[in-house]
PDB file with SEQRES, HELIX, SHEET and CRYST1 records, atoms N, CA, C and O in Angstrom:
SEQRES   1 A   74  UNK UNK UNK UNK UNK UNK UNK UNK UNK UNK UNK UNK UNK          
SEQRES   2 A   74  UNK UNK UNK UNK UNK UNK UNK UNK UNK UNK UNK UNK UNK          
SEQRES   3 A   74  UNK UNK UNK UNK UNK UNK UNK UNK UNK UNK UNK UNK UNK          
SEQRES   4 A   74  UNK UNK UNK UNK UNK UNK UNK UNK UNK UNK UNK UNK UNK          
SEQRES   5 A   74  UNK UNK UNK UNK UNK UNK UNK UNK UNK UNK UNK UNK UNK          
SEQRES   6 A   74  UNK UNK UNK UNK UNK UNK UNK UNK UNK                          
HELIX    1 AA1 UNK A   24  UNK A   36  1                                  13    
SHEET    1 AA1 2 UNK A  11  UNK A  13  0                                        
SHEET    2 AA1 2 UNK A  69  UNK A  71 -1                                        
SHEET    1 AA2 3 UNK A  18  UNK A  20  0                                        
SHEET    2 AA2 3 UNK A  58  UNK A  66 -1                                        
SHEET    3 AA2 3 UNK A  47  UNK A  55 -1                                        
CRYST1    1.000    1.000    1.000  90.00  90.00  90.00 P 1           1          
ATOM      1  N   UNK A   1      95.624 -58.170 119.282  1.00  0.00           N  
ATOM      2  CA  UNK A   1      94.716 -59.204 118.828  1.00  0.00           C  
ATOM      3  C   UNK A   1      94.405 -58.981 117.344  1.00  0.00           C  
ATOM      4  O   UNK A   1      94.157 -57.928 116.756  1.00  0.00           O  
ATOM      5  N   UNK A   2      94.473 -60.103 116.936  1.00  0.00           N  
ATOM      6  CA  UNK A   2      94.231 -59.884 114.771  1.00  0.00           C  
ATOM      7  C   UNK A   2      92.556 -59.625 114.923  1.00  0.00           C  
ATOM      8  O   UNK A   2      91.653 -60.068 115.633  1.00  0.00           O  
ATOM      9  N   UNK A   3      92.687 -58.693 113.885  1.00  0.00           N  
ATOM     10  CA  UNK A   3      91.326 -58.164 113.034  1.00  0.00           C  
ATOM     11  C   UNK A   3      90.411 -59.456 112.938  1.00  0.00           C  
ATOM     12  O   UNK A   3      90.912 -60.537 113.248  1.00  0.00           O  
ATOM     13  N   UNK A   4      88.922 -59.382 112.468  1.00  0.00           N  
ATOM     14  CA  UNK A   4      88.609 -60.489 111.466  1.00  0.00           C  
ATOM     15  C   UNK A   4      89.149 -60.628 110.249  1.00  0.00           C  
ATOM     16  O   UNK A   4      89.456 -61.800 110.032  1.00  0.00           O  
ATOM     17  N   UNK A   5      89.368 -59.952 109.439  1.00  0.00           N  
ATOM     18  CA  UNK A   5      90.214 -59.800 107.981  1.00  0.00           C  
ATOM     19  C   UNK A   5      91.926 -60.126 108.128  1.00  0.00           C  
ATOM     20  O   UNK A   5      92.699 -60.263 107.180  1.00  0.00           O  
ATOM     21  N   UNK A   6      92.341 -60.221 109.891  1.00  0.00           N  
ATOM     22  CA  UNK A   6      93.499 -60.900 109.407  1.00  0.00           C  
ATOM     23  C   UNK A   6      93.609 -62.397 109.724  1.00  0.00           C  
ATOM     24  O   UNK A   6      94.562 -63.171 109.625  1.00  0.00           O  
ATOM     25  N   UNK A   7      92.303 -62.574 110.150  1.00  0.00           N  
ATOM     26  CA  UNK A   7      92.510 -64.086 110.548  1.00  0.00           C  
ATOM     27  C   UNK A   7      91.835 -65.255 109.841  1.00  0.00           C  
ATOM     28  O   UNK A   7      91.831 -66.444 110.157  1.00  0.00           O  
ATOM     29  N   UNK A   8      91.200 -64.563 108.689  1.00  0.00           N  
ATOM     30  CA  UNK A   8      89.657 -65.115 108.153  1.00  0.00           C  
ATOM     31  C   UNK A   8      90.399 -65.221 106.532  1.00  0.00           C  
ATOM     32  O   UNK A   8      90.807 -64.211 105.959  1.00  0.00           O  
ATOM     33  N   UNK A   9      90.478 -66.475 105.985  1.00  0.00           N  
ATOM     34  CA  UNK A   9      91.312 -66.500 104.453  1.00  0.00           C  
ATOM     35  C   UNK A   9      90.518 -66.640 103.244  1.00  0.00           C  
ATOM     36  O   UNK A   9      90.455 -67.814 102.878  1.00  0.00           O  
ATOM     37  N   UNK A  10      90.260 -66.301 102.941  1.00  0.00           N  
ATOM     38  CA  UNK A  10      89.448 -66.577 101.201  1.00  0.00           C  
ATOM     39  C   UNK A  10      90.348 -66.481  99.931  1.00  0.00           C  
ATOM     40  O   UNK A  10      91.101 -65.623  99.470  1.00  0.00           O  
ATOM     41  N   UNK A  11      89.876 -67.948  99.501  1.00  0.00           N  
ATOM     42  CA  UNK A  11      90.843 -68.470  98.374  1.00  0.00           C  
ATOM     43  C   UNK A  11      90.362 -68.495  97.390  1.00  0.00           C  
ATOM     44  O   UNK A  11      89.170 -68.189  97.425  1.00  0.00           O  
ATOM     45  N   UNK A  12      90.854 -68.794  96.208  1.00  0.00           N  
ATOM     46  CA  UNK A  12      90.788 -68.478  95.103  1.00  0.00           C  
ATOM     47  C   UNK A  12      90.975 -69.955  94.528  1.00  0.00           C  
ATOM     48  O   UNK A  12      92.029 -70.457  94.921  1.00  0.00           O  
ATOM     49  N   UNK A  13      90.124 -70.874  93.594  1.00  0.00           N  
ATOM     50  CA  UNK A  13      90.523 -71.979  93.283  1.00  0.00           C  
ATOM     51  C   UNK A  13      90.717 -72.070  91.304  1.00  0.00           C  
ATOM     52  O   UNK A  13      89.938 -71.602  90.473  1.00  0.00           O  
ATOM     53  N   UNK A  14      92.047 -72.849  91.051  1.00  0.00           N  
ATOM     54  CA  UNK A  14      92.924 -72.760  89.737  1.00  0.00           C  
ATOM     55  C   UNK A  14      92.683 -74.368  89.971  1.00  0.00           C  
ATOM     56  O   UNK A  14      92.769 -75.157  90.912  1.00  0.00           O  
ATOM     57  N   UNK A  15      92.320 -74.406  88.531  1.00  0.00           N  
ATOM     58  CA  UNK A  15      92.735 -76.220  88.009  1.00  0.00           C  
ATOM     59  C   UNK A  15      93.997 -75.841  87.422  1.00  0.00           C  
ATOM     60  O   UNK A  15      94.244 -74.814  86.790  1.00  0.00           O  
ATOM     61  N   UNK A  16      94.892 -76.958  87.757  1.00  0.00           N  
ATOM     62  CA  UNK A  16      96.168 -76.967  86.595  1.00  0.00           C  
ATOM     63  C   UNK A  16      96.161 -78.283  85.793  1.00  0.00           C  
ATOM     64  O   UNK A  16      95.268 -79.111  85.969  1.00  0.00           O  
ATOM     65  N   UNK A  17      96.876 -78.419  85.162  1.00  0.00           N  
ATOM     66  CA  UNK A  17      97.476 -80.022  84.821  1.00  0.00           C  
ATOM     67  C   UNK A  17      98.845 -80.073  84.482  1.00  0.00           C  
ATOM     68  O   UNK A  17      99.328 -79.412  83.563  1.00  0.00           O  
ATOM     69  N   UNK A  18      99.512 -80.885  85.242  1.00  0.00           N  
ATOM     70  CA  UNK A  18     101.243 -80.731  85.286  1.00  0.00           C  
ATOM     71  C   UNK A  18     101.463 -82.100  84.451  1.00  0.00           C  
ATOM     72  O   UNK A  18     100.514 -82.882  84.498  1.00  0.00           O  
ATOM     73  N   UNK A  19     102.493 -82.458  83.757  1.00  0.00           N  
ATOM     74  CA  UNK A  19     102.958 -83.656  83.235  1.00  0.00           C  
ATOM     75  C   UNK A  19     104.430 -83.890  83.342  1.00  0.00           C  
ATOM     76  O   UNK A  19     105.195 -82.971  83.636  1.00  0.00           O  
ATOM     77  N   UNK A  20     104.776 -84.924  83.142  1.00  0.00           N  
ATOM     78  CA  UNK A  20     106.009 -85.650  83.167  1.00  0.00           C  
ATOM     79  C   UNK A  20     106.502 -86.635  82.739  1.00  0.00           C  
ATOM     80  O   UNK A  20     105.737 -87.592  82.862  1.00  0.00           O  
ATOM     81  N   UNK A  21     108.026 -87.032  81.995  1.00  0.00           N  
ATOM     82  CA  UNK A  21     108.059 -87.973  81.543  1.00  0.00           C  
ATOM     83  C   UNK A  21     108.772 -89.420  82.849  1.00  0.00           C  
ATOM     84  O   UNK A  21     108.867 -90.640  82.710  1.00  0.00           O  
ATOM     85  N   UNK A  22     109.147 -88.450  84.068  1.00  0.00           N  
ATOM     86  CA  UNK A  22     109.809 -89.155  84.759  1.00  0.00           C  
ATOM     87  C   UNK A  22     108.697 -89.866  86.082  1.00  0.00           C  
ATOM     88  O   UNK A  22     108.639 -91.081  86.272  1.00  0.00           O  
ATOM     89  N   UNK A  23     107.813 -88.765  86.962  1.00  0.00           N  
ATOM     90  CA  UNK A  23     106.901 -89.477  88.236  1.00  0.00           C  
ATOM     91  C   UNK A  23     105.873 -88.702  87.874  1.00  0.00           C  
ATOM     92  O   UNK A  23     105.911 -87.923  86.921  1.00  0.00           O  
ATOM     93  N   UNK A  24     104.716 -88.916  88.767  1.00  0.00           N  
ATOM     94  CA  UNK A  24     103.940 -88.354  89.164  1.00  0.00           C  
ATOM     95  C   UNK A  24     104.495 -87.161  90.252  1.00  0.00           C  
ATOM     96  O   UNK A  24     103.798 -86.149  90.175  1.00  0.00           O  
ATOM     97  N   UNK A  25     105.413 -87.081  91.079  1.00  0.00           N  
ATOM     98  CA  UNK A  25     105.922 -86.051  92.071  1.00  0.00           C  
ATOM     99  C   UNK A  25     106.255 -85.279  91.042  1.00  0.00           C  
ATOM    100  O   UNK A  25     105.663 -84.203  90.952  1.00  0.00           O  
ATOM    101  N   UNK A  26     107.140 -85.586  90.156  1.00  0.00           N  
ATOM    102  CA  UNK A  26     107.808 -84.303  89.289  1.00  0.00           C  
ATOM    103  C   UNK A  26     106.449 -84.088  88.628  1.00  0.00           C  
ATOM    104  O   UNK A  26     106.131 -83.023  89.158  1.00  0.00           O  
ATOM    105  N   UNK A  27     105.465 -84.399  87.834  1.00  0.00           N  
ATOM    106  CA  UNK A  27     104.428 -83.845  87.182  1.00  0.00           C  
ATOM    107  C   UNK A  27     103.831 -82.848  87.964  1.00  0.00           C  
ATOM    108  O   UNK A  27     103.354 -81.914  87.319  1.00  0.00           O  
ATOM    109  N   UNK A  28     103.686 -82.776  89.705  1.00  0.00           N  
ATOM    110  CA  UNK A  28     102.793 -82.279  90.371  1.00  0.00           C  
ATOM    111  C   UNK A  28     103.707 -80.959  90.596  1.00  0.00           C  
ATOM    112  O   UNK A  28     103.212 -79.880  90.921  1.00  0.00           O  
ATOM    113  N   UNK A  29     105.442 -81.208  90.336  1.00  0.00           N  
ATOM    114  CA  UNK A  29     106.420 -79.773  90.794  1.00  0.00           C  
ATOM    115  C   UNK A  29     106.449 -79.202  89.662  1.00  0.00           C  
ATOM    116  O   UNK A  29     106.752 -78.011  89.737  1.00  0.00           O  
ATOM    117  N   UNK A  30     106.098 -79.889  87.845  1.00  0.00           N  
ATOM    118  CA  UNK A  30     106.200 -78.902  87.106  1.00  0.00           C  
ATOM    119  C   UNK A  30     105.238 -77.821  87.098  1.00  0.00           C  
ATOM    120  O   UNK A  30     105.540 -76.677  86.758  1.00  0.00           O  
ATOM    121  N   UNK A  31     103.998 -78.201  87.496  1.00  0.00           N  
ATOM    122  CA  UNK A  31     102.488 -77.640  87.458  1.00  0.00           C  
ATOM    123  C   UNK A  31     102.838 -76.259  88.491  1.00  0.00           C  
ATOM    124  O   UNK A  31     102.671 -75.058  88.274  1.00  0.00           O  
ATOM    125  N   UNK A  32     103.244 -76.789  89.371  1.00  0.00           N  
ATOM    126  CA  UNK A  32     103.068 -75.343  90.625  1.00  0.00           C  
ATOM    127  C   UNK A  32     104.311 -74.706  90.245  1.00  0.00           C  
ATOM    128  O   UNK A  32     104.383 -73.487  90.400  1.00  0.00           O  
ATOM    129  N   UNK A  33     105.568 -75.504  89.646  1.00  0.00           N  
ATOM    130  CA  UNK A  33     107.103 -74.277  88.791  1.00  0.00           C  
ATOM    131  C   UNK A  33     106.067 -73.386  88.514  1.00  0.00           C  
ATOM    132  O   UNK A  33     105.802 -72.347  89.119  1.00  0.00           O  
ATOM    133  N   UNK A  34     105.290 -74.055  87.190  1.00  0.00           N  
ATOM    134  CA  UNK A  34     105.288 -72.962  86.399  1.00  0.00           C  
ATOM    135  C   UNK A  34     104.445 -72.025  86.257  1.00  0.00           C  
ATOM    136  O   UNK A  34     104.429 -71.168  85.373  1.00  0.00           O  
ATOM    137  N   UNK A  35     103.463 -72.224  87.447  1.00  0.00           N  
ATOM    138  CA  UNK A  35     102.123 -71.412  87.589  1.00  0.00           C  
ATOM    139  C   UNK A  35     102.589 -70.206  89.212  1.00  0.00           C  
ATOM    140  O   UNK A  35     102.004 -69.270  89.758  1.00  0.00           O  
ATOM    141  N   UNK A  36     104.172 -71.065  89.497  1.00  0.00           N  
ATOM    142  CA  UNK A  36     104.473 -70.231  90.424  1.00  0.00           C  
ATOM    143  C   UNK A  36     104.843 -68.355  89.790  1.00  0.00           C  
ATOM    144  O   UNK A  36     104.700 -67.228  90.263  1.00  0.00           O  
ATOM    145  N   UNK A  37     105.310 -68.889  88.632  1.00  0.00           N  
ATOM    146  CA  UNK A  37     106.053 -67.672  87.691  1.00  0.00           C  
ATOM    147  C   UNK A  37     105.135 -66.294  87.956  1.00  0.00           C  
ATOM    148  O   UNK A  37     105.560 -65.259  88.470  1.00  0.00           O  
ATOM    149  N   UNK A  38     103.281 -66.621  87.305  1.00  0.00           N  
ATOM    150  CA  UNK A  38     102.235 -65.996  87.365  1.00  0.00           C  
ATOM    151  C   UNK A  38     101.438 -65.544  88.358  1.00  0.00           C  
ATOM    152  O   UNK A  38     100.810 -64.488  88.439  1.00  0.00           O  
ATOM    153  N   UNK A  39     101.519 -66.346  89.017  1.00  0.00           N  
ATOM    154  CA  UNK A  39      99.828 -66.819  89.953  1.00  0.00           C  
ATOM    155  C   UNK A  39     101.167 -66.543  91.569  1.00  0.00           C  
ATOM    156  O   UNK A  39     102.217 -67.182  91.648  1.00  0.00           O  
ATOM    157  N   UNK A  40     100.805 -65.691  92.420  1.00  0.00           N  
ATOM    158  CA  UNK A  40     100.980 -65.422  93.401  1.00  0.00           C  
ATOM    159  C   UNK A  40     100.305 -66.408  94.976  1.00  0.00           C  
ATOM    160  O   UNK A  40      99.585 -67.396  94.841  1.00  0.00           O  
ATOM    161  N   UNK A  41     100.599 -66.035  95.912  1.00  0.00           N  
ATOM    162  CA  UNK A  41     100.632 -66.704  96.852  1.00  0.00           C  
ATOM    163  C   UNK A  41      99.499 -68.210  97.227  1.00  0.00           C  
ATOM    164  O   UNK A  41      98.523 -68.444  97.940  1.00  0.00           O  
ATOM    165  N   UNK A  42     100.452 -69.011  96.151  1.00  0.00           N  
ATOM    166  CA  UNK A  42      99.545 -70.151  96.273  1.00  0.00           C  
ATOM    167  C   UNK A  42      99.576 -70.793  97.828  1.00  0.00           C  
ATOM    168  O   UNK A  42     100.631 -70.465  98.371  1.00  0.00           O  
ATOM    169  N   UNK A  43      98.987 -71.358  98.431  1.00  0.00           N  
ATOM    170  CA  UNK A  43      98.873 -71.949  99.521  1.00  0.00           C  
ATOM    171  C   UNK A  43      98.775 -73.554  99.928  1.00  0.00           C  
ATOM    172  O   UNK A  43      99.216 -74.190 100.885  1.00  0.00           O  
ATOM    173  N   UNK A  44      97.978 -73.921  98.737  1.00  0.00           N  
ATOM    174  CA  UNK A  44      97.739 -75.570  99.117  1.00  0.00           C  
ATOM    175  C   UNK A  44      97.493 -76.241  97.499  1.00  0.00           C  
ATOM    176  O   UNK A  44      97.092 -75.697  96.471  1.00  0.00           O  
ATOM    177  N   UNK A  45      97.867 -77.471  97.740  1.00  0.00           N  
ATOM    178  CA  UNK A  45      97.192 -78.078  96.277  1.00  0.00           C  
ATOM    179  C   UNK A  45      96.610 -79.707  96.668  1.00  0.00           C  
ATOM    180  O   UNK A  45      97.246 -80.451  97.416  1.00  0.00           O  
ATOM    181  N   UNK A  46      95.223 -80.117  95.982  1.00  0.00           N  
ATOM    182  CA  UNK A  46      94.816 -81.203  96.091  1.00  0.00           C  
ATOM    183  C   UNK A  46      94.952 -81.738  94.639  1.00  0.00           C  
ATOM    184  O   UNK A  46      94.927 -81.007  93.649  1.00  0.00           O  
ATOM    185  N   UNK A  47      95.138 -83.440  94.606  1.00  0.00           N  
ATOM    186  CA  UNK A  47      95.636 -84.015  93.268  1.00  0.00           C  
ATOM    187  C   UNK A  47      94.229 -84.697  93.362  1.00  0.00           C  
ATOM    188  O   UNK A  47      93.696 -85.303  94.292  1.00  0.00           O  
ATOM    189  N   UNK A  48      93.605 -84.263  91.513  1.00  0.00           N  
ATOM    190  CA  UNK A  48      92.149 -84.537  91.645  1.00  0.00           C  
ATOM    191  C   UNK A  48      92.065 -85.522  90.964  1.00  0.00           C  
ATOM    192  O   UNK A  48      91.190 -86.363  91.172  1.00  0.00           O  
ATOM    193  N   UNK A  49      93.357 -85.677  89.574  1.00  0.00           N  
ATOM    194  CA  UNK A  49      93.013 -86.333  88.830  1.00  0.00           C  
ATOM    195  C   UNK A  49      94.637 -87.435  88.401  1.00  0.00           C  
ATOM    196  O   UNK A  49      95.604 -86.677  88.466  1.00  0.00           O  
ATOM    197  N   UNK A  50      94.968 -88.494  88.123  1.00  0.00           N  
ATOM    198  CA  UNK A  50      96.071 -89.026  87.527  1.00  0.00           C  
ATOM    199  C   UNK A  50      95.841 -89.840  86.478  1.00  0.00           C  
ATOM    200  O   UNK A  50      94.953 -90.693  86.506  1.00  0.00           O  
ATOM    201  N   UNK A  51      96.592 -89.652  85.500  1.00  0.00           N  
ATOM    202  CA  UNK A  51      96.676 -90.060  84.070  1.00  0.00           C  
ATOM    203  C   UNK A  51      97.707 -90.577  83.866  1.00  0.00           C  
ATOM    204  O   UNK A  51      98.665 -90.211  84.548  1.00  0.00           O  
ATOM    205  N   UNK A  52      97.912 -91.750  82.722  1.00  0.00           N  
ATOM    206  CA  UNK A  52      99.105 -91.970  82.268  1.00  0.00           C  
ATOM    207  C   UNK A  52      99.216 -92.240  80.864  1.00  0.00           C  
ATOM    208  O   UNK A  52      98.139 -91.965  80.337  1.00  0.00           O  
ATOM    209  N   UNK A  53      99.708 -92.487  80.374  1.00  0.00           N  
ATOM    210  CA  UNK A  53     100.152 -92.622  78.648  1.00  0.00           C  
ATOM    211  C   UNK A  53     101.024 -94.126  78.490  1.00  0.00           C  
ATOM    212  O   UNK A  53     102.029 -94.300  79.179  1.00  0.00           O  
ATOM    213  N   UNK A  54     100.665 -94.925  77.762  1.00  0.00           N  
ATOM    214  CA  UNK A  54     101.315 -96.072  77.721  1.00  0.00           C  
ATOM    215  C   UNK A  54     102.099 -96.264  76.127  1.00  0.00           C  
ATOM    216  O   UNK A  54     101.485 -96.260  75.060  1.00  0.00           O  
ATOM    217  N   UNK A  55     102.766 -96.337  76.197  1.00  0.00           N  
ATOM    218  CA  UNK A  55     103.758 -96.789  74.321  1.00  0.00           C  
ATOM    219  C   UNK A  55     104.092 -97.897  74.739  1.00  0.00           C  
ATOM    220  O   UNK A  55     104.564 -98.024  75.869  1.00  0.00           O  
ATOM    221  N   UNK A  56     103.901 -99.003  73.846  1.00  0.00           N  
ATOM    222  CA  UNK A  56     104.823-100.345  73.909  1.00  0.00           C  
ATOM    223  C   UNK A  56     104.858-101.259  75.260  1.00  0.00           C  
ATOM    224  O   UNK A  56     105.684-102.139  75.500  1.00  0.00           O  
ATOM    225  N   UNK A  57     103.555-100.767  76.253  1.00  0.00           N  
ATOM    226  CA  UNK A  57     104.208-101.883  77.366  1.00  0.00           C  
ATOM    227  C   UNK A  57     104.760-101.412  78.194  1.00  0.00           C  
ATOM    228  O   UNK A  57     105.181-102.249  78.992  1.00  0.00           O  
ATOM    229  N   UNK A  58     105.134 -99.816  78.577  1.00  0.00           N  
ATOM    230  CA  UNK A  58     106.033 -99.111  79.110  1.00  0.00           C  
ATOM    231  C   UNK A  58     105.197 -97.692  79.148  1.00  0.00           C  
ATOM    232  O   UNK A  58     104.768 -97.078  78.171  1.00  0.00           O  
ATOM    233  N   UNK A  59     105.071 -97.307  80.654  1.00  0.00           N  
ATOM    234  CA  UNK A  59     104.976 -95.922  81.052  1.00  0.00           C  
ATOM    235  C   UNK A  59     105.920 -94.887  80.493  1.00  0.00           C  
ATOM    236  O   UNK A  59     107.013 -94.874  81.058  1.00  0.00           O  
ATOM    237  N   UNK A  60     105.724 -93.835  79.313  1.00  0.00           N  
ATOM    238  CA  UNK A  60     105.707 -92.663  78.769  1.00  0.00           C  
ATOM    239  C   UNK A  60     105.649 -91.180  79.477  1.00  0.00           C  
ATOM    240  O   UNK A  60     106.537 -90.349  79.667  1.00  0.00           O  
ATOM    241  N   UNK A  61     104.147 -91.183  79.814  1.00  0.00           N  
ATOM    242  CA  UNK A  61     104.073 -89.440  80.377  1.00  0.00           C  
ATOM    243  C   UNK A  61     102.818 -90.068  82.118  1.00  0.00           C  
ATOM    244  O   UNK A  61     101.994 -90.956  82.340  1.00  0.00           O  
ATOM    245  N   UNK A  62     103.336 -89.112  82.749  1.00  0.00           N  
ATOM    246  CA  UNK A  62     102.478 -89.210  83.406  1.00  0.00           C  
ATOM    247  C   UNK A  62     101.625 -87.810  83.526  1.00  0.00           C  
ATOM    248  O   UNK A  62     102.338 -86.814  83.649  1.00  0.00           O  
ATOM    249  N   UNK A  63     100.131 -87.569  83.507  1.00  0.00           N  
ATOM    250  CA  UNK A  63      99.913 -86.538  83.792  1.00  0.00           C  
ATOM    251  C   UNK A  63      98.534 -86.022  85.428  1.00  0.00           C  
ATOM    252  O   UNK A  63      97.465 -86.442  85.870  1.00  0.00           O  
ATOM    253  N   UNK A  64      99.170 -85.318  85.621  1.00  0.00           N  
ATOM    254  CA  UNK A  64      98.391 -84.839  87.025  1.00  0.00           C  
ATOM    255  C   UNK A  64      97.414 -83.231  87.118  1.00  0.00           C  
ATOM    256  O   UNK A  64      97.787 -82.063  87.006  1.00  0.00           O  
ATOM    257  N   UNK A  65      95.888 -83.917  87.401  1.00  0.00           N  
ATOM    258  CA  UNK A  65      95.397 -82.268  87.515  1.00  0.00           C  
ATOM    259  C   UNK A  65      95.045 -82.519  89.084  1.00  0.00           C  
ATOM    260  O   UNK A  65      94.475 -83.333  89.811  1.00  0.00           O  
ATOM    261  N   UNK A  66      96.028 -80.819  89.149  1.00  0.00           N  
ATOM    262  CA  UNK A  66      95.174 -80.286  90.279  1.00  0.00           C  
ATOM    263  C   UNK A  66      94.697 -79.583  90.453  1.00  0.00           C  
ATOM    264  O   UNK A  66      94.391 -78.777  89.574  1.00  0.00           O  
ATOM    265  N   UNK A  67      94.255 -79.432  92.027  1.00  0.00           N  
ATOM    266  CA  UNK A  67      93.303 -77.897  92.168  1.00  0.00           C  
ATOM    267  C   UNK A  67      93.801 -77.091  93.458  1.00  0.00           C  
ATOM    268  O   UNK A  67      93.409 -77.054  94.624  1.00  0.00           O  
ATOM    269  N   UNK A  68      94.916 -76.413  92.695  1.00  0.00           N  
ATOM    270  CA  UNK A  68      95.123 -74.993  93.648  1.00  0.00           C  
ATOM    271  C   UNK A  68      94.452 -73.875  94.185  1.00  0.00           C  
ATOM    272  O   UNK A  68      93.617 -73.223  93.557  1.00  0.00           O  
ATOM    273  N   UNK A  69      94.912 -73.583  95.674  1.00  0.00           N  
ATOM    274  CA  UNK A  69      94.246 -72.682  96.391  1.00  0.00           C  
ATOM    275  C   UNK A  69      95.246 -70.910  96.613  1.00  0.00           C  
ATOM    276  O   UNK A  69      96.125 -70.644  97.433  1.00  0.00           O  
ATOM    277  N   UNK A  70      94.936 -70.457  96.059  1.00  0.00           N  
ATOM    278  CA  UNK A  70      95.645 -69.102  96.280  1.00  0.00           C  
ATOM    279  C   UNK A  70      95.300 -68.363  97.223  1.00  0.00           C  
ATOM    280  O   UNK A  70      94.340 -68.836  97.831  1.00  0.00           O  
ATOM    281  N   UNK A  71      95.645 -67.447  97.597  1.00  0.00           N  
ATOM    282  CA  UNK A  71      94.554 -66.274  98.505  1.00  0.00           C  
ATOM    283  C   UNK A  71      94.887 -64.982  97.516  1.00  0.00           C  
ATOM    284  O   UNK A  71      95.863 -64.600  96.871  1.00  0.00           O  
ATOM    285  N   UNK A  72      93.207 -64.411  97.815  1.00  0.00           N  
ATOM    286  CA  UNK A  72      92.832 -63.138  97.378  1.00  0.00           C  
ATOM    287  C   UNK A  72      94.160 -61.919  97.584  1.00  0.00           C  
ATOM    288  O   UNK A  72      94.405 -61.619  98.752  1.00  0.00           O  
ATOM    289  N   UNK A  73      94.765 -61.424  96.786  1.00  0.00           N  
ATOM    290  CA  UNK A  73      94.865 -59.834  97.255  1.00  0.00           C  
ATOM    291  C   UNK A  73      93.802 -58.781  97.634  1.00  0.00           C  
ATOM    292  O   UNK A  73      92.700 -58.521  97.150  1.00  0.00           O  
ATOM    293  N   UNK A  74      94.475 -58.282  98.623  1.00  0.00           N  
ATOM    294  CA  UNK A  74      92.621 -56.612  98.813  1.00  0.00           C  
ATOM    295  C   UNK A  74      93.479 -55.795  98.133  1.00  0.00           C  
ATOM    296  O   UNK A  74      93.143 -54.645  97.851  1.00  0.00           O  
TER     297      UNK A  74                                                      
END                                                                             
């Protein structure tokens, strides 16, 4: 039978902001690429915020913040 400490999770919460010139999906995969490099066992992400950039009549960048959940190392 698991411990309380192996069944009980406490997270850790990271704002990011990912961007893109192509979707909003790719803005949300550059954000967790590149915070995957650093930031260890992320677990979940909620999209808090969406932005876009307009030139000429025509969608440019899209940008996305979220808010990642990691868990603690002991």
């Amino acid at each position: 039978m698991p411990t309380t400490a192996e069944k009980d999770h406490v997270y850790k919460i990271l704002d990011l902001v990912g961007s893109s010139e192509k979707s909003i999906e790719d803005a949300i995969q550059n954000a967790i690429a590149r915070a995957a490099k650093t930031i260890r066992e992320m677990k979940w992400f909620e999209v808090v915020q969406t932005r876009g950039h307009i030139e000429n009549g025509t969608v440019r960048h899209y940008q996305v913040t979220l808010r990642v959940g990691f868990t603690l190392e002991e």
